[in-house]
BALOBA-1460 file (C-alpha; in Angstrom, 3 decimals):
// residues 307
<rec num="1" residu="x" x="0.000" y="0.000" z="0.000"/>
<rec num="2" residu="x" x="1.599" y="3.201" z="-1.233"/>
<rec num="3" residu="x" x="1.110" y="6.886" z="0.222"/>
<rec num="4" residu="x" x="0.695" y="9.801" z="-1.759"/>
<rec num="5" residu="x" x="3.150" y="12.324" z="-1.051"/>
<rec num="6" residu="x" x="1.759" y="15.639" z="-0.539"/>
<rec num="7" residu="x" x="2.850" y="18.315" z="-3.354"/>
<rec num="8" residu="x" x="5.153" y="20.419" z="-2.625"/>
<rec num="9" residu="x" x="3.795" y="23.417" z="-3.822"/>
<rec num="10" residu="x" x="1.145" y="23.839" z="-1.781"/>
<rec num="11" residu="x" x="1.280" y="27.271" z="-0.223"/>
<rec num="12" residu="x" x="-0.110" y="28.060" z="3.312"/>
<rec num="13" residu="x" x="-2.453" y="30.840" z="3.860"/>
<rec num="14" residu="x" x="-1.405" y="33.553" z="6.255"/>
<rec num="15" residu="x" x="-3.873" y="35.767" z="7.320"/>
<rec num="16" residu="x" x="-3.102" y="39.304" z="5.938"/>
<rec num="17" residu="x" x="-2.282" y="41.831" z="8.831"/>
<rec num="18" residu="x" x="-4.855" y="44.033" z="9.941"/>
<rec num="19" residu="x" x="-4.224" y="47.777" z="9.649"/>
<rec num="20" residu="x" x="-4.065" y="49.544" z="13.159"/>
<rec num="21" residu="x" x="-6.693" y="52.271" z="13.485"/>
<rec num="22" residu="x" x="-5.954" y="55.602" z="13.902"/>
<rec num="23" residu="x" x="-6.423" y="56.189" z="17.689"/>
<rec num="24" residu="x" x="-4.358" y="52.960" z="18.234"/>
<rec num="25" residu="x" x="-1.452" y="54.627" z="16.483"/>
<rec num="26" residu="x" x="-2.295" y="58.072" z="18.154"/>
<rec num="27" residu="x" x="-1.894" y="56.309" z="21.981"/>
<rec num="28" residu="x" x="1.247" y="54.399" z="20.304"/>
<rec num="29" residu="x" x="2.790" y="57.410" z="19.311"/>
<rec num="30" residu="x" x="1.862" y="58.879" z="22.366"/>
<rec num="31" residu="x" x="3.372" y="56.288" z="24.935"/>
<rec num="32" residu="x" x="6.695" y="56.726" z="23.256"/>
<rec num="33" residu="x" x="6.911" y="60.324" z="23.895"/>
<rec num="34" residu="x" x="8.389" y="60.514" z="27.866"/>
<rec num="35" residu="x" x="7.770" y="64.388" z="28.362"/>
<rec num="36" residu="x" x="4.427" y="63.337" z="27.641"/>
<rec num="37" residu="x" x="3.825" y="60.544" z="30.373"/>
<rec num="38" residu="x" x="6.129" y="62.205" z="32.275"/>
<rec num="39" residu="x" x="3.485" y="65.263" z="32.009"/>
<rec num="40" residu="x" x="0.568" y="62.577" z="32.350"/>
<rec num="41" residu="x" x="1.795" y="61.508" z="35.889"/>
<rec num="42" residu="x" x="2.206" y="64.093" z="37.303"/>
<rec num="43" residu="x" x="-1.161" y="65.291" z="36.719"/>
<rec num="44" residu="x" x="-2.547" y="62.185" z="37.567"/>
<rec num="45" residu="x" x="-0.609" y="62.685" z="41.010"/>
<rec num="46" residu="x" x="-1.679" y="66.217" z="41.234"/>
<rec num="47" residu="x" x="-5.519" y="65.256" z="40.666"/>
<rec num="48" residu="x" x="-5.381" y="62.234" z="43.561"/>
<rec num="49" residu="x" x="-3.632" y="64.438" z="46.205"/>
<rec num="50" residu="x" x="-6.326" y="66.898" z="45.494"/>
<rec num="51" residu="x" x="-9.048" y="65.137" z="45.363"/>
<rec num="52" residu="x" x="-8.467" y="62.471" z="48.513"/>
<rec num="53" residu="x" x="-5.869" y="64.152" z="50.161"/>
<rec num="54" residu="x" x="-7.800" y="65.974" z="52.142"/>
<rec num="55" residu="x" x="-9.755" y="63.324" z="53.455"/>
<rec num="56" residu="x" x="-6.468" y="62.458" z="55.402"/>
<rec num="57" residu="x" x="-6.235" y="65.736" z="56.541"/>
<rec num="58" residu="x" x="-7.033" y="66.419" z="60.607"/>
<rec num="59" residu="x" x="-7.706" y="69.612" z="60.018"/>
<rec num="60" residu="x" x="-11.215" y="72.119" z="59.209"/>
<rec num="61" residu="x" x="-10.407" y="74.135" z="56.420"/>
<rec num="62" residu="x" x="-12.648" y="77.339" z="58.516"/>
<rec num="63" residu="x" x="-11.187" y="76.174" z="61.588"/>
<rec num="64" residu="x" x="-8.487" y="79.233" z="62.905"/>
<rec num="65" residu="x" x="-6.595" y="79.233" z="65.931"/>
<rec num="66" residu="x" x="-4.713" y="82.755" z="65.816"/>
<rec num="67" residu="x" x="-2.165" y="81.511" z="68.486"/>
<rec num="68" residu="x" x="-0.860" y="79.144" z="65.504"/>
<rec num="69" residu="x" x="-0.698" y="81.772" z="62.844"/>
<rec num="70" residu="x" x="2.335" y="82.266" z="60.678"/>
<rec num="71" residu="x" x="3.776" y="78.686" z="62.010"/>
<rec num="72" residu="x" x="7.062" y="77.899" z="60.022"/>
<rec num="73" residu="x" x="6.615" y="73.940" z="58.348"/>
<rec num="74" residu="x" x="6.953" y="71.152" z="61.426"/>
<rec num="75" residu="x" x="5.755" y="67.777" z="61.667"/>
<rec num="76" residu="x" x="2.440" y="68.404" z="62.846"/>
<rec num="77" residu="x" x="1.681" y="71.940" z="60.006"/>
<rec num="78" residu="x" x="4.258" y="70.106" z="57.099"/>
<rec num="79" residu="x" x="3.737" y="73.103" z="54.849"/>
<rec num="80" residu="x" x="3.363" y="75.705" z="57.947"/>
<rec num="81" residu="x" x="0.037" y="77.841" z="59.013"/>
<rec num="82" residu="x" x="-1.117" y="80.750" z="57.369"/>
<rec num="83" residu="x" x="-2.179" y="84.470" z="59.240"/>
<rec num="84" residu="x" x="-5.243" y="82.654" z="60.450"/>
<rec num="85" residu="x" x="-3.606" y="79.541" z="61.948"/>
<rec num="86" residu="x" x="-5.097" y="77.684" z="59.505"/>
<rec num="87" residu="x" x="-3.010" y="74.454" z="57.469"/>
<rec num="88" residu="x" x="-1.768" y="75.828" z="54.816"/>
<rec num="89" residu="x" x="-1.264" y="72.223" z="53.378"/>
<rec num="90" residu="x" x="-4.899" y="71.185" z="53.231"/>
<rec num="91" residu="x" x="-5.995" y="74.970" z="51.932"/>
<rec num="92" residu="x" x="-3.612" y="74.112" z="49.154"/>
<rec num="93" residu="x" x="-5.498" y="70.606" z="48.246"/>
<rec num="94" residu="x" x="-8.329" y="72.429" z="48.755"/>
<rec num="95" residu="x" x="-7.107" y="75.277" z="46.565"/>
<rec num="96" residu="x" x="-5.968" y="72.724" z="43.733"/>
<rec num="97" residu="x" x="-9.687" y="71.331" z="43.523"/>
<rec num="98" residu="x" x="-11.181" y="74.792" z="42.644"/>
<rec num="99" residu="x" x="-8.247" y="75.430" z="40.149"/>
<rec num="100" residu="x" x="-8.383" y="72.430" z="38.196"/>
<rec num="101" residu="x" x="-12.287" y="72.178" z="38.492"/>
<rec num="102" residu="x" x="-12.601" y="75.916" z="37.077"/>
<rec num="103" residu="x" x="-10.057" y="75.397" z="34.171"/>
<rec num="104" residu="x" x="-11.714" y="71.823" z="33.463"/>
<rec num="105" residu="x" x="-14.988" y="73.274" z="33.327"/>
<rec num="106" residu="x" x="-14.113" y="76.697" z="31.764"/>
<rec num="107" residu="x" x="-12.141" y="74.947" z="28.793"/>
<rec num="108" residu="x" x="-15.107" y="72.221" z="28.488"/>
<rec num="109" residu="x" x="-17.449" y="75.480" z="28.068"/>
<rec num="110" residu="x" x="-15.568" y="76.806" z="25.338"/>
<rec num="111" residu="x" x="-14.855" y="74.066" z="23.438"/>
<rec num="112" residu="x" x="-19.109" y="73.012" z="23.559"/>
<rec num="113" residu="x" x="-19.230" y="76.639" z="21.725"/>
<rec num="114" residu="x" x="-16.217" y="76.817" z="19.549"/>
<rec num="115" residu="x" x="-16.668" y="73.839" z="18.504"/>
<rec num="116" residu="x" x="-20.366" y="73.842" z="17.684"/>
<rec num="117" residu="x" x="-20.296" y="77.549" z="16.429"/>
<rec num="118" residu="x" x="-16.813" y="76.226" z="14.106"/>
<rec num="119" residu="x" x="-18.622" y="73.915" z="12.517"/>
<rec num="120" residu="x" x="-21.785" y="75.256" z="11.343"/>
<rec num="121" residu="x" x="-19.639" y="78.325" z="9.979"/>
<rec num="122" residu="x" x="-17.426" y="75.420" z="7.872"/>
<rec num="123" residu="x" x="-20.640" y="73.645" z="7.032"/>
<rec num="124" residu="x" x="-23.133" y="76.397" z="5.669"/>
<rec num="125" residu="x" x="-20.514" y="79.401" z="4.570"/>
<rec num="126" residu="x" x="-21.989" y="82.116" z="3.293"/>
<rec num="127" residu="x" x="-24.042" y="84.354" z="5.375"/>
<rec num="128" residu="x" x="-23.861" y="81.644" z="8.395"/>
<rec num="129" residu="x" x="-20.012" y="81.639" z="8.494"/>
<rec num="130" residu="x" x="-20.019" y="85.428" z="7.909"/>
<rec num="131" residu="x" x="-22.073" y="86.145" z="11.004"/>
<rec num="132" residu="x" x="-19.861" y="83.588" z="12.980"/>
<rec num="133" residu="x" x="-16.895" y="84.363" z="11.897"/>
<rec num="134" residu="x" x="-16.860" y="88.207" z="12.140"/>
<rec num="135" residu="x" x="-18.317" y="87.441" z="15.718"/>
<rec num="136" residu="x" x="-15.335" y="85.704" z="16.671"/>
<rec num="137" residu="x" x="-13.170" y="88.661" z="15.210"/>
<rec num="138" residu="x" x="-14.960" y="90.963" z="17.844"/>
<rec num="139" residu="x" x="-14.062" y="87.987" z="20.639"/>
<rec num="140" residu="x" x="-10.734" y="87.898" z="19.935"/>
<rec num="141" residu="x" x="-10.586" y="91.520" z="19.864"/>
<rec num="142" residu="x" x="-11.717" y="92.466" z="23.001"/>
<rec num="143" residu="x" x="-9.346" y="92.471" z="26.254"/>
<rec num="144" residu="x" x="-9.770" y="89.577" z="28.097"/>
<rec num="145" residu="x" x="-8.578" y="90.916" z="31.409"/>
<rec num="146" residu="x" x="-9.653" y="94.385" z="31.305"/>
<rec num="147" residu="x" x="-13.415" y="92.569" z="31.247"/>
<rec num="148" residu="x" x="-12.899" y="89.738" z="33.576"/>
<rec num="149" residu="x" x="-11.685" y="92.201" z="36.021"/>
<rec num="150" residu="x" x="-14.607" y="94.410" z="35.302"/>
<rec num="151" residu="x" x="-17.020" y="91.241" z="35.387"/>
<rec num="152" residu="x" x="-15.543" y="90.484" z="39.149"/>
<rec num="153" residu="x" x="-15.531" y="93.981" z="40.172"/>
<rec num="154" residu="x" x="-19.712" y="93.746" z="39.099"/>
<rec num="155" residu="x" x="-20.176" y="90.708" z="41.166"/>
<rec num="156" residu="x" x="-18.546" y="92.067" z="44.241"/>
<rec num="157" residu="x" x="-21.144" y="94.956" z="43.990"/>
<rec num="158" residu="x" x="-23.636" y="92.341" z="43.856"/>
<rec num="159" residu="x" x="-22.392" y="90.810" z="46.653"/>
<rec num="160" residu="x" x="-22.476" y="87.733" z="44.729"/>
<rec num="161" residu="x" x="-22.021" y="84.483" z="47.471"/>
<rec num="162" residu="x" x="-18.600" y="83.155" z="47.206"/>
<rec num="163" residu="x" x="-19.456" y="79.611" z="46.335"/>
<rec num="164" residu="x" x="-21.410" y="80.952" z="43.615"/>
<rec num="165" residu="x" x="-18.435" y="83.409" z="42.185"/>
<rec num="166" residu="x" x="-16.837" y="80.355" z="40.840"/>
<rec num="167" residu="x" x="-19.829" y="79.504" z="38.469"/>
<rec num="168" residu="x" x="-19.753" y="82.787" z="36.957"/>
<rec num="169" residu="x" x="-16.212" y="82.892" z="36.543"/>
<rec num="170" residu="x" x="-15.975" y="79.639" z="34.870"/>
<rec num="171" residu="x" x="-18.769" y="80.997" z="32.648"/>
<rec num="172" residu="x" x="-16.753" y="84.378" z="31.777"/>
<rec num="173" residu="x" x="-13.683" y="82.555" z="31.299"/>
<rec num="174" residu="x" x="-15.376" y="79.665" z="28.963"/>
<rec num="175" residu="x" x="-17.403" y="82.441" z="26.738"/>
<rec num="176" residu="x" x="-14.098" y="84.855" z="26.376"/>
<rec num="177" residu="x" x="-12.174" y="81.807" z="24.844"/>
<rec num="178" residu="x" x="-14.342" y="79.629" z="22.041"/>
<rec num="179" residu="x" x="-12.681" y="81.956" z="18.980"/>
<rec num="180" residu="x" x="-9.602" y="80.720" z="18.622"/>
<rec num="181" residu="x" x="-11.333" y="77.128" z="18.369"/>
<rec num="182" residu="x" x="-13.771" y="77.958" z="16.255"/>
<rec num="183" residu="x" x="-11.820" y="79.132" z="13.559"/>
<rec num="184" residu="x" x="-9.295" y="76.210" z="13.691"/>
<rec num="185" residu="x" x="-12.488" y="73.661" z="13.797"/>
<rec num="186" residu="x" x="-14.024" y="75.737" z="10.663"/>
<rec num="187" residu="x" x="-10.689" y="75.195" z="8.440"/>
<rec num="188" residu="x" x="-11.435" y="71.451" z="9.600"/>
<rec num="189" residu="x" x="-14.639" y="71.592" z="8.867"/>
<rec num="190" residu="x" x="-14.478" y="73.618" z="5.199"/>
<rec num="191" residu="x" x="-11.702" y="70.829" z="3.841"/>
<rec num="192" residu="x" x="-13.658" y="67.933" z="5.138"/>
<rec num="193" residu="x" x="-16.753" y="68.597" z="3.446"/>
<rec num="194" residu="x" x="-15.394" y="68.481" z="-0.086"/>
<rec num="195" residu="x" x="-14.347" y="64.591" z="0.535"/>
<rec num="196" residu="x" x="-15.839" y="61.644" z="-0.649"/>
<rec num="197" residu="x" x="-17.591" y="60.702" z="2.411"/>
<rec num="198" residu="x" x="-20.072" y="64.021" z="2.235"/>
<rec num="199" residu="x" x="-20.759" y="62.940" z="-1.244"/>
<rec num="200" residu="x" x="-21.776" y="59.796" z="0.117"/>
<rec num="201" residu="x" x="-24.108" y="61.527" z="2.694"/>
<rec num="202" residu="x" x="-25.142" y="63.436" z="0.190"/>
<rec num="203" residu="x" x="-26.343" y="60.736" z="-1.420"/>
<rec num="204" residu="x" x="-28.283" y="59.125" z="1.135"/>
<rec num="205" residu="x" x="-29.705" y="62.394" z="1.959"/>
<rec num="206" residu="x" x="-28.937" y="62.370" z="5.094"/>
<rec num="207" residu="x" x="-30.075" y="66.034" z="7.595"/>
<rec num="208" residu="x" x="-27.613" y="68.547" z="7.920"/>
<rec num="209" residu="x" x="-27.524" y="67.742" z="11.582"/>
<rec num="210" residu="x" x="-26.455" y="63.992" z="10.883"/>
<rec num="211" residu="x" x="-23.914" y="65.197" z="9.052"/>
<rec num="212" residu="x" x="-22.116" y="67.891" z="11.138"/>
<rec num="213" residu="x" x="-22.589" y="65.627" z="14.167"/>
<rec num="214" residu="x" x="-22.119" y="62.299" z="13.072"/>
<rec num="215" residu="x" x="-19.555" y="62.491" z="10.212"/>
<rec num="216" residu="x" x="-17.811" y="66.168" z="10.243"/>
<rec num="217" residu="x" x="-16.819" y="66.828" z="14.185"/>
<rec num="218" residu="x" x="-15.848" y="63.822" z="14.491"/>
<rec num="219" residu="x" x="-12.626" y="64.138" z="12.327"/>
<rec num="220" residu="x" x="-12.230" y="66.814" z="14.309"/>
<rec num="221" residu="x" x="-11.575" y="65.588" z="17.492"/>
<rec num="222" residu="x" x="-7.724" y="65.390" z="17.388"/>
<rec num="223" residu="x" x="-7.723" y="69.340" z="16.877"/>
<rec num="224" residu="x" x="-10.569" y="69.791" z="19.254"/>
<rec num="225" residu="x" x="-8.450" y="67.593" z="22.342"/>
<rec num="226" residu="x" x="-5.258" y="69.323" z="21.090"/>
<rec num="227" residu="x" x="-7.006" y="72.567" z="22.002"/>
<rec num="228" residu="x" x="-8.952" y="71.506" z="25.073"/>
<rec num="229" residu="x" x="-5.629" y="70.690" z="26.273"/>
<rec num="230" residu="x" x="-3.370" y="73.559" z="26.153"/>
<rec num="231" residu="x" x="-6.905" y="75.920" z="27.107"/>
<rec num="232" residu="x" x="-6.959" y="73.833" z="30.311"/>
<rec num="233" residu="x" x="-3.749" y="75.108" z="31.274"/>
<rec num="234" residu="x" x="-4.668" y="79.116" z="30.339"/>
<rec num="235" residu="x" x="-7.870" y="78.661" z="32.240"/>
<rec num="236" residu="x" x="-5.986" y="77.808" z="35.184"/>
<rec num="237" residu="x" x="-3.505" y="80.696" z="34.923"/>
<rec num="238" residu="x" x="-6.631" y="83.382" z="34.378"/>
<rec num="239" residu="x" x="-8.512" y="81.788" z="37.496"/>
<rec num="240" residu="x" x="-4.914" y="82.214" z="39.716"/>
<rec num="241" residu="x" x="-4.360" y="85.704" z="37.847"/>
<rec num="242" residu="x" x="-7.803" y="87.029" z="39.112"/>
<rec num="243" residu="x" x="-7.718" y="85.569" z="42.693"/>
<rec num="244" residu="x" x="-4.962" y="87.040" z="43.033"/>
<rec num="245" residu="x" x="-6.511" y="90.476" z="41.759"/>
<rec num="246" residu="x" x="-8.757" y="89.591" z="44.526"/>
<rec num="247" residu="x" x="-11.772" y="89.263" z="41.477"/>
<rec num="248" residu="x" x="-12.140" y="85.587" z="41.363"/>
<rec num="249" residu="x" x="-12.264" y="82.975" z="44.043"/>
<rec num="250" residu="x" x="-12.545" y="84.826" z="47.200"/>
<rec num="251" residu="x" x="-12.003" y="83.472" z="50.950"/>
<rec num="252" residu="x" x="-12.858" y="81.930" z="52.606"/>
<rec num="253" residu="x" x="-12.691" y="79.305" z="49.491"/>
<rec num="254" residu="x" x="-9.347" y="78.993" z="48.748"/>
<rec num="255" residu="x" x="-7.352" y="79.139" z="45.107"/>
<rec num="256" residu="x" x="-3.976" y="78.964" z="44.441"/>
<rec num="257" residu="x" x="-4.147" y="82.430" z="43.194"/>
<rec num="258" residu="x" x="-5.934" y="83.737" z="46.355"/>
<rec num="259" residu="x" x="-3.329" y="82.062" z="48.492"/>
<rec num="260" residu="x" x="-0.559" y="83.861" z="46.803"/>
<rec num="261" residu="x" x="-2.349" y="86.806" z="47.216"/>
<rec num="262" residu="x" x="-2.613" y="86.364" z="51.038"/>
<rec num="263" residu="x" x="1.177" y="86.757" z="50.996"/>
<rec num="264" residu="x" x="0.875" y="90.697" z="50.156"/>
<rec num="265" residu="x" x="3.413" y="92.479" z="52.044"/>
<rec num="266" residu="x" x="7.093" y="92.496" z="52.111"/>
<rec num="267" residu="x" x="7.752" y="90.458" z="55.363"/>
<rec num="268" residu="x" x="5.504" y="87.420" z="54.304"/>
<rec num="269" residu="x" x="7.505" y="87.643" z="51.074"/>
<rec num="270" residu="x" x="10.807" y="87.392" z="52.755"/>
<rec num="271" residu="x" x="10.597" y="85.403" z="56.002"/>
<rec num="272" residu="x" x="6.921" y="83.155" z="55.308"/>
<rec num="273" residu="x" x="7.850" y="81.721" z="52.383"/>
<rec num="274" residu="x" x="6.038" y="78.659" z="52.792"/>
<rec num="275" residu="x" x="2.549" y="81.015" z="52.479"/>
<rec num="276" residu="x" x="3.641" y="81.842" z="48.865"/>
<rec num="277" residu="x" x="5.903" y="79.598" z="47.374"/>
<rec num="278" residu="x" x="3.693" y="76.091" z="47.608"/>
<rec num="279" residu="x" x="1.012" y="77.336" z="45.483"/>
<rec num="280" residu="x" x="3.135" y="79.084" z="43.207"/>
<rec num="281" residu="x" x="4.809" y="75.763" z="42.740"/>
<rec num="282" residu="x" x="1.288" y="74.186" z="42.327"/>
<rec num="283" residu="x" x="0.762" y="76.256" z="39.541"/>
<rec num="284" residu="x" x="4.008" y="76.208" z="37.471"/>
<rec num="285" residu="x" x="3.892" y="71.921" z="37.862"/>
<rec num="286" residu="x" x="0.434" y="71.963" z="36.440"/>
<rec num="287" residu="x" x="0.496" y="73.964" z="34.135"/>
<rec num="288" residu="x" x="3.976" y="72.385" z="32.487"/>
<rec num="289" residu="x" x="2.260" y="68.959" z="32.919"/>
<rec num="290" residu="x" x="-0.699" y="70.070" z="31.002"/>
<rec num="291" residu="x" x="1.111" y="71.653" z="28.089"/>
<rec num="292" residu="x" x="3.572" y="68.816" z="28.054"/>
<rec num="293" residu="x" x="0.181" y="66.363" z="27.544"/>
<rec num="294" residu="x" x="-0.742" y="68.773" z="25.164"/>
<rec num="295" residu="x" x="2.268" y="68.877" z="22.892"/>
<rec num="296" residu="x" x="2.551" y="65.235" z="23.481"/>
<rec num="297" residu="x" x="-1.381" y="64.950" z="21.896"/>
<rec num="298" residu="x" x="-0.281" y="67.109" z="19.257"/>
<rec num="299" residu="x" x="2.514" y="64.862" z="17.937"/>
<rec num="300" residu="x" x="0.542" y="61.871" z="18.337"/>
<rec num="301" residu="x" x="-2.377" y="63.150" z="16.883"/>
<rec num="302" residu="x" x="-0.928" y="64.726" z="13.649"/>
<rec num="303" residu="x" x="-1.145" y="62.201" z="10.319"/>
<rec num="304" residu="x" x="1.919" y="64.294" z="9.411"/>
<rec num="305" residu="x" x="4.388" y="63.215" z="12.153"/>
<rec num="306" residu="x" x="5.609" y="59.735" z="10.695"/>
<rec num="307" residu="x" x="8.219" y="59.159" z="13.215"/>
């Protein structure tokens, strides 16, 4: 009984490769940058001490005790006592969940409205981008901080509660910065919508509102995150800039701008240190992590970067 021998010219099948998709690539390109991470941690970090550390804390953030004021750092105050006797290390957690929670919220505002406002300027044209457009000319005209500070000054005549200052300013800050987004979302937008796929929707007649929401923004998104990004960390810097105008967050709910601001005379600058530097240090980390994420998105995010 004789076997066949199998031919030898039989070729096996591999599966072809699948093709990554494009956010795989974007968090690929991403991991490899270390600034980036390196920015991504320490946020992280910053966020978790904010957010829990206080819960460790054995101190009231009201409570005072004017026989501890001024307290250089010890074991029981690490980061000292401010002119209250109150610990200045929980006032700073404290302080960093109203400053990331007001740029968070402020840049989340004006990317809703730049982005929206971008979009149906790049989509209709004509009289609709006109309107937009020149609108956003006026926006980017006007001062920023010449009308936040008049904004504050308004609420402090109104005698506007505290707790309910930091609404309103995340509401000035958000409205004074959709422009610059919604041009950059427009250009998207007005390239986009002479590709193949919007013929397609043409074709199936989809509504305009399908197709903005469903098919155009959504190549936008690497732009739009880009964006968010680096306005997260200018949001933060305006919030600390007007505290410490004494126009934004006022005490008793702290920010690190109002904190530096407590430190307003010359001897707190030179011998209480520890009132002044510790937030200021809060803000410069933050604000590097953030734009160190950001230019990290940016890279990653690009089709042109090829590296």
């Amino acid at each position: 009984m004789s076997l066949e021998a199998a031919p030898l010219d039989t070729k096996i099948q591999v599966p072809a490769k699948q093709p990554d998709s494009p956010w795989r690539v974007a968090i690929r390109r991403f991991t490899r940058n270390r600034l980036a991470l390196i920015g991504l941690f320490i946020l992280i970090i910053m966020i978790l001490i904010c957010v829990f550390g206080p819960m460790f804390s054995p101190y009231n953030m009201l409570e005072t005790n004017i026989r501890n004021k001024n307290l250089p750092p010890s074991a029981e105050h690490w980061l000292g006592t401010d002119k209250l006797g109150r610990d200045v290390l929980l006032r700073l957690m404290l302080a960093g969940r109203i400053s990331l929670t007001v740029g968070l919220v402020a840049t989340g505002i004006s990317v809703a409205i730049g982005a929206t406002l971008g979009a149906l300027a790049g989509f209709y044209r004509k009289g609709v981008d006109t309107v937009i457009m020149r609108t956003a000319d006026i926006f980017m005209a006007l001062p920023s901080l010449p009308i936040m500070i008049i904004m504050g000054a308004i609420l402090s005549d109104l005698k506007v509660d505290p707790a309910d200052r930091i609404y309103f300013l995340m509401l000035i800050l958000g409205i004074l910065a959709w422009s610059g987004l919604a041009r950059l979302v427009r250009g998207q937008i007005l390239t986009l919508r002479e590709q193949e796929f919007m013929q397609a929707t043409e074709a199936l007649g989809l509504r305009d509102r399908r197709k903005i929401f469903r098919h155009l923004l959504p190549n936008t998104i690497p732009i739009i995150i880009v964006s968010a990004t680096l306005g997260v960390a200018s949001a933060i810097i305006s919030e600390s800039a007007l505290s410490f105008l004494g126009i934004g967050v006022v005490p008793p709910t702290p920010s690190w701008g109002n904190m530096i601001s407590a430190a307003n005379n010359l001897i707190d600058f030179r011998k209480r240190p520890w009132l002044w530097i510790p937030p200021g240090m809060c803000i410069l980390i933050t604000v590097v992590a953030i734009n160190l994420i950001g230019d990290g998105l940016r890279d990653a995010l690009d089709p042109k970067m090829k590296k």
